[in-house]
C-alpha positions as CSV (number, residue, x, y, z in Angstrom):
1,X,-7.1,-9.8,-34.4
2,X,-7.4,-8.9,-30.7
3,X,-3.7,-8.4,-28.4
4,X,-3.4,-10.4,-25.6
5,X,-4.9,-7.4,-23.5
6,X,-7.3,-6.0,-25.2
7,X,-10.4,-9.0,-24.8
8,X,-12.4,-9.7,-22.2
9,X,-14.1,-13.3,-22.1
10,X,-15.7,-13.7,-19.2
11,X,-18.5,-11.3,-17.5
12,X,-22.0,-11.5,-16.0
13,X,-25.3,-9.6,-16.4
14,X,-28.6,-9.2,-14.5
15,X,-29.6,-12.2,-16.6
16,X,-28.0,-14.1,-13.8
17,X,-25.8,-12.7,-10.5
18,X,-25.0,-9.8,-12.3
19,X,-25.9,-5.9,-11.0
20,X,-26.3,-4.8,-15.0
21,X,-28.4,-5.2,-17.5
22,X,-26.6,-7.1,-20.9
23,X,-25.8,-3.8,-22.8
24,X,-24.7,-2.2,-19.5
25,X,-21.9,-4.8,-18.9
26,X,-20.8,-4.0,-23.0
27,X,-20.5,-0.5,-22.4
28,X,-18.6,-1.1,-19.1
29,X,-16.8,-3.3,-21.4
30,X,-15.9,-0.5,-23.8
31,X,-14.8,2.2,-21.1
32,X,-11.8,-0.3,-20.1
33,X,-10.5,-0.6,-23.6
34,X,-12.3,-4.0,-24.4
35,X,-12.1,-4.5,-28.5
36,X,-13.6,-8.0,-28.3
37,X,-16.3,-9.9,-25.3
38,X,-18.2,-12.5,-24.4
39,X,-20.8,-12.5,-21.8
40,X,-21.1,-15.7,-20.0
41,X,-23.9,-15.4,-17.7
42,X,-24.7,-18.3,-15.4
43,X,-26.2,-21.3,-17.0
44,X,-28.2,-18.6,-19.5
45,X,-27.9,-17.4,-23.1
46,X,-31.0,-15.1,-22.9
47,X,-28.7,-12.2,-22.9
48,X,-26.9,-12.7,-25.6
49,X,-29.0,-10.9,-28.6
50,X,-29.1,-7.8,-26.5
51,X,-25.7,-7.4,-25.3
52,X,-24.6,-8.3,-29.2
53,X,-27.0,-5.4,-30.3
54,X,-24.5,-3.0,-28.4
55,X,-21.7,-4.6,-28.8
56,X,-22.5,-4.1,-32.7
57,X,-23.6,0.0,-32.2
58,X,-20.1,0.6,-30.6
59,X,-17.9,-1.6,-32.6
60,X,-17.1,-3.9,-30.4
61,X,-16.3,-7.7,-31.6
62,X,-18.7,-9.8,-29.7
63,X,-18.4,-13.6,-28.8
64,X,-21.4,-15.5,-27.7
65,X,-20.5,-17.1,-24.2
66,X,-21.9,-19.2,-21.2
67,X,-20.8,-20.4,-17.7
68,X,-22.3,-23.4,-16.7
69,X,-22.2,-25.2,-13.5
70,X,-20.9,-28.2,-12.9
71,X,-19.2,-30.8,-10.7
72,X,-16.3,-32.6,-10.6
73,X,-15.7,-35.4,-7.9
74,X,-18.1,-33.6,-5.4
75,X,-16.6,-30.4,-6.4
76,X,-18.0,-27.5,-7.6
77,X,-16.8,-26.8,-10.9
78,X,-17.4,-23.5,-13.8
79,X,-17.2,-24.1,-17.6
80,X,-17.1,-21.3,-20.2
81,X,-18.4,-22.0,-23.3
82,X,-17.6,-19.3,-25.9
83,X,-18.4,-18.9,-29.8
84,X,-21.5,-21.6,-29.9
85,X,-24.4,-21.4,-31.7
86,X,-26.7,-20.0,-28.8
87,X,-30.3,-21.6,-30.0
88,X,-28.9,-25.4,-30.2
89,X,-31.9,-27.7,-28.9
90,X,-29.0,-29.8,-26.9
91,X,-27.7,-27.0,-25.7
92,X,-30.6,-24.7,-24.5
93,X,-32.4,-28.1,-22.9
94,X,-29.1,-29.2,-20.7
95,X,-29.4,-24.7,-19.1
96,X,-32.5,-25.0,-18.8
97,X,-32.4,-28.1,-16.7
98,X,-29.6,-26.5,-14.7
99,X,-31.7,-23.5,-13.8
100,X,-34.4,-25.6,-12.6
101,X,-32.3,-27.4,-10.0
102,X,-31.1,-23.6,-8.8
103,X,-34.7,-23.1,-8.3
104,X,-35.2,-25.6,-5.9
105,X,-31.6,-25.0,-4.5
106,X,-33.0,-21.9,-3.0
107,X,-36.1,-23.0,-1.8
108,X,-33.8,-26.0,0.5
109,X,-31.5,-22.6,1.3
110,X,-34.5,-20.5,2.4
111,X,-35.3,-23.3,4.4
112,X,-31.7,-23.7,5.8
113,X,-31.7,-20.3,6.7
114,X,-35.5,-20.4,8.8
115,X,-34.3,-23.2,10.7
116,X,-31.5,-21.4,11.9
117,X,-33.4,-18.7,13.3
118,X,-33.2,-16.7,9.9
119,X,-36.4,-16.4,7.9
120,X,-37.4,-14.6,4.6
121,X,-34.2,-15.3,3.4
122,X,-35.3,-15.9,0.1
123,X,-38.0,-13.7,-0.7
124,X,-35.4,-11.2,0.2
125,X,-32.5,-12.8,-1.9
126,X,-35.5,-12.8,-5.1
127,X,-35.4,-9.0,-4.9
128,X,-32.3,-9.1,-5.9
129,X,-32.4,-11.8,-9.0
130,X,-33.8,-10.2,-12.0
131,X,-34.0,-13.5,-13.4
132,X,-35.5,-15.4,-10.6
133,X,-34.8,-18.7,-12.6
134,X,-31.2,-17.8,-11.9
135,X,-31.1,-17.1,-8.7
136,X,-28.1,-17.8,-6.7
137,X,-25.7,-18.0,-3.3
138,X,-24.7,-14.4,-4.8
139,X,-28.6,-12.6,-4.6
140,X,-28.8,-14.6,-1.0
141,X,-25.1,-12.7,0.1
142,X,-26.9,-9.8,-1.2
143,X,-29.7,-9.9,0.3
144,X,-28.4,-10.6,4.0
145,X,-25.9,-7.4,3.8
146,X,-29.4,-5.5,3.5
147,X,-30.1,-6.6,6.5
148,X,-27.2,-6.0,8.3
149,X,-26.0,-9.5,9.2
150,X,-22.5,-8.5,7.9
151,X,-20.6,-5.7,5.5
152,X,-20.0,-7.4,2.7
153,X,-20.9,-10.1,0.1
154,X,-17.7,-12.1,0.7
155,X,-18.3,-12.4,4.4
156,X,-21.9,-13.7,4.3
157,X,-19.7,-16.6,1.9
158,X,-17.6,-17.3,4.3
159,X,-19.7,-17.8,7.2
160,X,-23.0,-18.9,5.5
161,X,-22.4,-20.0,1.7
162,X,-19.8,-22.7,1.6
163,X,-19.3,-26.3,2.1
164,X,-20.1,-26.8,5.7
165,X,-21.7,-23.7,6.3
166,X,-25.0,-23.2,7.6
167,X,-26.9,-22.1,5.0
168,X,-24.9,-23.9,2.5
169,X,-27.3,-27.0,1.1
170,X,-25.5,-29.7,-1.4
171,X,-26.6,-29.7,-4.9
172,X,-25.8,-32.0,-8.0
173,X,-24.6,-30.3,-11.1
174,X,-24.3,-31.9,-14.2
175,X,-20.8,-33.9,-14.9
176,X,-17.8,-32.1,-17.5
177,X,-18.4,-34.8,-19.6
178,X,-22.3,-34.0,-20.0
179,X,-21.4,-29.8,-20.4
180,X,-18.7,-30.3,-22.7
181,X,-20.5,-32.3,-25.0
182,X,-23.6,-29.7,-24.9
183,X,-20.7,-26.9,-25.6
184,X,-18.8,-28.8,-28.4
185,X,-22.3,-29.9,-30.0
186,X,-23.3,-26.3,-30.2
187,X,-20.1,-25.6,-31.7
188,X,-18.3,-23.8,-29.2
189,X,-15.5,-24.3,-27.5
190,X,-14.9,-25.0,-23.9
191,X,-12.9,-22.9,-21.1
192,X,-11.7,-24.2,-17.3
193,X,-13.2,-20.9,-15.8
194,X,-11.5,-19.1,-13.1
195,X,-9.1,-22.1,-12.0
196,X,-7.1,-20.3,-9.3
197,X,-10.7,-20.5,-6.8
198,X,-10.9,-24.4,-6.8
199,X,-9.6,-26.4,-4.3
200,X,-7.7,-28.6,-6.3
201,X,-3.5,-28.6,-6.1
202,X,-0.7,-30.8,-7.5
203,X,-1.8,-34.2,-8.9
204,X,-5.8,-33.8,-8.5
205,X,-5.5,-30.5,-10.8
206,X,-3.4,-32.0,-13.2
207,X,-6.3,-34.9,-13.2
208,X,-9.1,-32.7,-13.4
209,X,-7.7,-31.0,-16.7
210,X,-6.7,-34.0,-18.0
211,X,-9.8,-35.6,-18.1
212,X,-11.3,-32.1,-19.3
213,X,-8.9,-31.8,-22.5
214,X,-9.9,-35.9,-23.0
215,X,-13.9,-34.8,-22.9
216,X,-12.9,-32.1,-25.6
217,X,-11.9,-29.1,-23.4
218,X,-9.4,-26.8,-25.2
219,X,-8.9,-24.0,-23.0
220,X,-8.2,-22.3,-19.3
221,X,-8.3,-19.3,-17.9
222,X,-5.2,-18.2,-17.1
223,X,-5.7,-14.1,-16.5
224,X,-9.1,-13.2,-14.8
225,X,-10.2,-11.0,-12.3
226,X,-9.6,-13.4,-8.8
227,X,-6.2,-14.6,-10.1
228,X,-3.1,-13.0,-8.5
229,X,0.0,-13.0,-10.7
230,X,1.1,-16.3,-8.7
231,X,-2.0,-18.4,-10.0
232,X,-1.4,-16.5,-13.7
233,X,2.0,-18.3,-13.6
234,X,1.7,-21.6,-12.7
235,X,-1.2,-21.8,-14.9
236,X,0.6,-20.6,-17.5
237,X,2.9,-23.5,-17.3
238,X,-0.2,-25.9,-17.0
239,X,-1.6,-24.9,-20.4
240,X,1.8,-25.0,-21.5
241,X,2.6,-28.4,-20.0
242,X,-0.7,-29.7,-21.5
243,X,-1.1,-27.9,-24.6
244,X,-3.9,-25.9,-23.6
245,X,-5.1,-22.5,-24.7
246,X,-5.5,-19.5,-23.0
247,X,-8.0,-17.1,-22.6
248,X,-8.8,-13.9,-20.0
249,X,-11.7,-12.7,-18.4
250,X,-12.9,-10.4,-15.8
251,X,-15.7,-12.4,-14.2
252,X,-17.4,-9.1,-14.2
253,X,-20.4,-8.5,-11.6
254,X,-20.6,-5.3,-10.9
255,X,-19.4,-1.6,-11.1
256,X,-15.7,-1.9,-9.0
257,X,-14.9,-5.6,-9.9
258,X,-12.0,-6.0,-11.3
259,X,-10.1,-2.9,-11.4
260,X,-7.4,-4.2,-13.5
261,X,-7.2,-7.2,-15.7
262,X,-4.0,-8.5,-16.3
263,X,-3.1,-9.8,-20.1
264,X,-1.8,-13.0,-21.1
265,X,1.4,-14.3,-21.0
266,X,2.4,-13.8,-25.0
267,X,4.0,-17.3,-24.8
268,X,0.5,-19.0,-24.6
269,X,-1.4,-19.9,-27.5
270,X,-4.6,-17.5,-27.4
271,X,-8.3,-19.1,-27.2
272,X,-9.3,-16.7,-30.2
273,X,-7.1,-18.7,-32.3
274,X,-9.8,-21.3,-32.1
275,X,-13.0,-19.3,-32.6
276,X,-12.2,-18.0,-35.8
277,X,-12.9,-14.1,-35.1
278,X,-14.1,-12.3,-37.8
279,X,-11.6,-9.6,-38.4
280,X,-14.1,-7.1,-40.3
281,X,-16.3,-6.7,-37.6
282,X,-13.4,-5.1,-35.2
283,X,-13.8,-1.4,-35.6
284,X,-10.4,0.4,-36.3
């Protein structure tokens, strides 16, 4: 079985806002001393059978995964799905539906971005999404560092990409309750990814996961690459406090990210524990 710093659940390939193609991101996976991964690209599984092909040449233990978008009162919300079978009908209809409302997501932010005296926006940000079904605020960031509008990715968030920003548009995602029952009918289980990035505090976290463990959530993420060792603890004592497990993830984009991944607490009950790894296929 894996040690609490030796797995990596939570990365993304040029399937959606990834810089890599799915093998890539396993053997970027393998340098760092990963034993077992998931990749969870955005609201996508067609990555899957080749990144497992890889996985499977270097001995790597490999767990099928998925982030999908959703909301939560208004608010933006990831879910990871890990260890579900990735060709259930339920479960490939509800992505698919996902990644046509990111289609015309862009074609409102293109237009946000013209009428602000910015055009080509995204034909530019398409260069950029090798999956142009997939294409999101992350290929547009990308796009308008090309052209010089500012340094780096995160900047073009800040001013441009959020709530309130310019070339920000609102979206409806699906609700938890509608991606945690495609997850748990595909028989996965179901992650609260990267918690430590929402805007939720005190009593309105506590509510969001307890209506996700109600809907059949099981797990958080309590060690990924945005955390800093303040968020790993007081989410440490929120799985703790409401029996959830833990699991750890890079969030993996591309070559830099994430320099160091901390590992779990040991006091936390591991998500692995629930997907049932097969022990064989772990190369010594």
């Amino acid at each position: 079985m894996p040690t609490f710093d030796d797995f990596d659940f939570h990365a993304h390939s040029s399937v959606s806002d990834g810089l890599l193609r799915p093998g890539e991101v396993v053997r970027w996976a393998q340098t760092r001393g990963t034993r077992w991964f998931a990749l969870t690209d955005h609201d996508d599984v067609r990555g899957l059978q080749e990144a497992r092909a890889v996985a499977a040449e270097l001995g790597i233990g490999f767990v099928n995964g998925v982030e999908i978008s959703i909301e939560w009162q208004r608010l933006p919300i990831h879910i990871v799905g890990l260890g579900f079978d990735a060709g259930h009908p339920g479960l490939c209809a509800g992505l698919a539906a996902i990644r046509d409302g990111r289609q015309e997501r862009a074609r409102r932010m293109g237009a946000a971005f013209a009428d602000i005296g910015i055009p080509g926006v995204l034909a530019g940000a398409l260069k950029y999404a090798e999956n142009p079904e997939l294409i999101s605020r992350a290929h547009f960031a990308r796009y308008l560092v090309e052209i010089g509008l500012f340094r780096e990715t995160g900047k073009v968030f800040e001013h441009y990409l959020t709530p309130g920003k310019p070339g920000y548009v609102e979206h409806r995602w699906p609700d938890l309750a509608q991606a945690l029952a495609w997850i748990r009918a595909a028989g996965g289980v179901a992650v609260v990814a990267h918690p430590g990035r929402y805007a939720l505090s005190g009593q309105d976290m506590l509510r969001f996961l307890a209506e996700f463990r109600a809907a059949g959530g099981q797990a958080i993420e309590v060690a990924c690459g945005s955390h800093t060792p303040e968020h790993i603890r007081h989410f440490t004592r929120l799985a703790r406090q409401l029996g959830l497990h833990a699991s750890r993830g890079s969030d993996f984009h591309a070559p830099g990210d994430c320099e160091r991944l901390a590992p779990l607490p040991d006091s936390l009950e591991p998500v692995w524990a629930l997907l049932k790894l097969p022990e064989s296929s772990l190369s010594s």
